[in-house]
C-alpha positions in Angstrom: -6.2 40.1 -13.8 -5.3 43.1 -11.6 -2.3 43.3 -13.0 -3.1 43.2 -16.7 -6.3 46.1 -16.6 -3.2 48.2 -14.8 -0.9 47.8 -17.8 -3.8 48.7 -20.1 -5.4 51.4 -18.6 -2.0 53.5 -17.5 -2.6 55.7 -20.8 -6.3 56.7 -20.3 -5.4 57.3 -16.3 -2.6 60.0 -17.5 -5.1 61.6 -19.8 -7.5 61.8 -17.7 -5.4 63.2 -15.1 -3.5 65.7 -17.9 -7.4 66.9 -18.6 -7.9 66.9 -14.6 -5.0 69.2 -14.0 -5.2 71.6 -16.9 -8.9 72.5 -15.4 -7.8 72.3 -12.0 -4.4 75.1 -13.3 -6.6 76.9 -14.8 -8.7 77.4 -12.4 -6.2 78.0 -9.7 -4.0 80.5 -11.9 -7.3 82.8 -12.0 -8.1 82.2 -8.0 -4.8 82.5 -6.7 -2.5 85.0 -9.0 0.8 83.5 -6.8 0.5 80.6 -9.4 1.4 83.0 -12.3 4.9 82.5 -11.7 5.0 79.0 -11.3 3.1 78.5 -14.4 5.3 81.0 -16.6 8.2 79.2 -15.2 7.0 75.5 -15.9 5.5 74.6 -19.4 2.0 73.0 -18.8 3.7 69.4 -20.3 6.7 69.7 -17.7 3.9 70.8 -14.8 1.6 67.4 -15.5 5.0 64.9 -16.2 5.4 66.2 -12.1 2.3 64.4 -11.6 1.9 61.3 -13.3 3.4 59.0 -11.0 0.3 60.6 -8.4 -1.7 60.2 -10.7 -0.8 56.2 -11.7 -0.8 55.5 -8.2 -4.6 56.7 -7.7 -5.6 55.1 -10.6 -4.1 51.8 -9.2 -5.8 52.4 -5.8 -9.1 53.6 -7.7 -9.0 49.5 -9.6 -7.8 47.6 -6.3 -10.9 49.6 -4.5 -12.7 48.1 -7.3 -11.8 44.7 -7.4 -11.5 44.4 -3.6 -15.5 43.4 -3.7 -15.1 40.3 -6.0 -12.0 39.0 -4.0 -13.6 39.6 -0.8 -15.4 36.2 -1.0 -12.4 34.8 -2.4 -10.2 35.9 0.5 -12.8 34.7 3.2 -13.3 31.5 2.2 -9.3 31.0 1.9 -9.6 32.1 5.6 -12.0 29.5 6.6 -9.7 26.9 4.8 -6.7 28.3 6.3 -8.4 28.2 10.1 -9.8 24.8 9.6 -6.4 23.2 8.6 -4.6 24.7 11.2 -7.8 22.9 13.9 -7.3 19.6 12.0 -3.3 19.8 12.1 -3.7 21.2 15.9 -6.5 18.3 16.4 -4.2 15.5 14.7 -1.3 16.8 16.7 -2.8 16.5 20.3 -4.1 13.4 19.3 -0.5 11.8 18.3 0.8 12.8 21.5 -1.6 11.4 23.1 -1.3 8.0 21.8 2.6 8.6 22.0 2.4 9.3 25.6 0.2 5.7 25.9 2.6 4.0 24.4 5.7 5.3 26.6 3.5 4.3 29.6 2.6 1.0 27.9 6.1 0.4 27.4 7.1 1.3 31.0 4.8 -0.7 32.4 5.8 -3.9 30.2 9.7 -3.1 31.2 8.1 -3.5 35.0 7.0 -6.4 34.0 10.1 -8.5 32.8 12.3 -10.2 34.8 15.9 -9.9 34.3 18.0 -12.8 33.4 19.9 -12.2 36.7 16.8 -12.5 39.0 16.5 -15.7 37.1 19.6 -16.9 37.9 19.3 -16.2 41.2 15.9 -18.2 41.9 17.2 -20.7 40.1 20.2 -20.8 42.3 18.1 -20.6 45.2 15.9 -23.9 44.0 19.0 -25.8 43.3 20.3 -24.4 47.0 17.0 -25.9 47.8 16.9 -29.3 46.5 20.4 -30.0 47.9 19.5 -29.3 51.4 16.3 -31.4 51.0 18.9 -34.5 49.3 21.4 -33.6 51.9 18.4 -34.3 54.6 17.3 -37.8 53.3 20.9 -39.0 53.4 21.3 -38.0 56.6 17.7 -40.0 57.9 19.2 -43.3 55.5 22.6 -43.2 55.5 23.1 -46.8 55.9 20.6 -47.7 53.0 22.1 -45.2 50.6 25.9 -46.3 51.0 25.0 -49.9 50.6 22.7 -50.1 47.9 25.2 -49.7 45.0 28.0 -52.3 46.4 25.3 -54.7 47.2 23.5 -54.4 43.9 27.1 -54.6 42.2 27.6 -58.0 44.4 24.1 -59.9 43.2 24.9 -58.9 39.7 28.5 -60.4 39.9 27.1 -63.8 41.8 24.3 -64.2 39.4 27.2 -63.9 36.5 29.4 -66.6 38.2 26.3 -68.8 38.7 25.8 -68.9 34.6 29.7 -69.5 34.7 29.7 -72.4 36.7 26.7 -74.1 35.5 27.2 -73.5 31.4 27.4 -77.3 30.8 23.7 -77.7 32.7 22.8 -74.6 31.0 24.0 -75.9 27.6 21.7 -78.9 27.6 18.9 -77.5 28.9 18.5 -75.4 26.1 18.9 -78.6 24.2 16.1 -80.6 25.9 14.1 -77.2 25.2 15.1 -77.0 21.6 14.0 -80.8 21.2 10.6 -80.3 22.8 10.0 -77.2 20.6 10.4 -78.9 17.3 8.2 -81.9 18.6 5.6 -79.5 19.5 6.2 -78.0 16.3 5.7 -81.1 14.5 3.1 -82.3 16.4 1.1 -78.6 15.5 1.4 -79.4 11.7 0.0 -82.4 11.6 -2.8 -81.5 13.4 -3.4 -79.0 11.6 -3.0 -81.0 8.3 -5.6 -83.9 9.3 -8.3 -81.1 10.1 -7.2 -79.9 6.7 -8.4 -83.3 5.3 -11.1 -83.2 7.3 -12.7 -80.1 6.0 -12.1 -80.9 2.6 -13.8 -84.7 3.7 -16.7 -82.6 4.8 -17.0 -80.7 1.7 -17.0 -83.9 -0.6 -19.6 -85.1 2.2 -22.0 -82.1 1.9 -21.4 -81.9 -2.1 -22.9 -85.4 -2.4 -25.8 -85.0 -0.3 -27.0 -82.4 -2.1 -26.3 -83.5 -5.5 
């Protein structure tokens, strides 16, 4: 807005400045005669085109002086803006560091915390060390029991085999004489359980009379 009353007042500043000047020569050509020859030597057109740039740049200064009132509250409050973002951004920023500076020390102390996959090793090492010595120890207290237990074991297992070798034909037919019981106890099991059969269905007939 500045800008535009500037282009459209330049016209009315010169001729107000031309009217200015001529009074002002005027008046200064009867005060001071040293003027005379100045103004015999300069037309009065030449003498004011010497002072129209002055006379722009008051007029400019005259309008900014002007409008410096209504942009004043502008300006201010642009200000307060400008000082409140740069407390939230400062505010935001110390805040991120600090929760960055948490997390390093959270970080830290979880890397304290692991255990490496050597110390692992190692314990693990150590146990198995361990357990050896403690095996090693038993043997040493049994030794007899230990290094006999597997050829004797190996021994019963081979007698009891030879045992079923040398008796197969005893072994043969007494699974026979079992077999033969089985099916006689078999047989004996269904007809028992065929005569109570009939008897239920006697007792039926029985109870079907008596009340009829």
């Amino acid at each position: 807005m500045l800008q535009q009353r500037e282009k459209i007042q330049p016209k009315r500043a010169n001729e107000g400045g031309r009217k200015l000047l001529m009074g002002m020569t005027s008046r200064t050509i009867y005060a001071n005669s040293s003027l005379d020859g100045l103004l015999d030597a300069l037309s009065k057109s030449q003498f004011l085109c010497l002072f129209e740039p002055v006379i722009s740049i008051l007029h400019i200064e005259s309008n900014a002086k002007k409008n410096n009132g209504k942009s004043s509250g502008f300006t201010i409050e642009k200000q307060e803006i400008f000082t409140q973002g740069r407390a939230n951004a400062t505010e935001v920023s110390r805040k991120g560091i600090k929760h960055l500076d948490a997390a390093k020390q959270h970080l830290e102390e979880l890397r304290n915390q692991e255990i490496g996959l050597d110390k692992k090793i190692e314990d693990m090492k150590l146990m198995w060390e361990a357990n050896g010595s403690n095996l090693k120890a038993v043997l040493q207290v049994h030794p007899a029991l230990v290094e006999d237990l597997f050829p004797r074991r190996k021994a019963e297992t081979s007698a009891a085999a030879d045992r079923l070798d040398e008796h197969k034909v005893e072994r043969e037919g007494s699974l026979k004489t079992f077999l033969k019981h089985a099916n006689t106890h078999l047989s004996r099991g269904r007809e028992h359980e065929k005569i109570a059969t009939d008897a239920r269905a006697l007792i039926k007939n029985y109870k079907a009379l008596l009340t009829g």
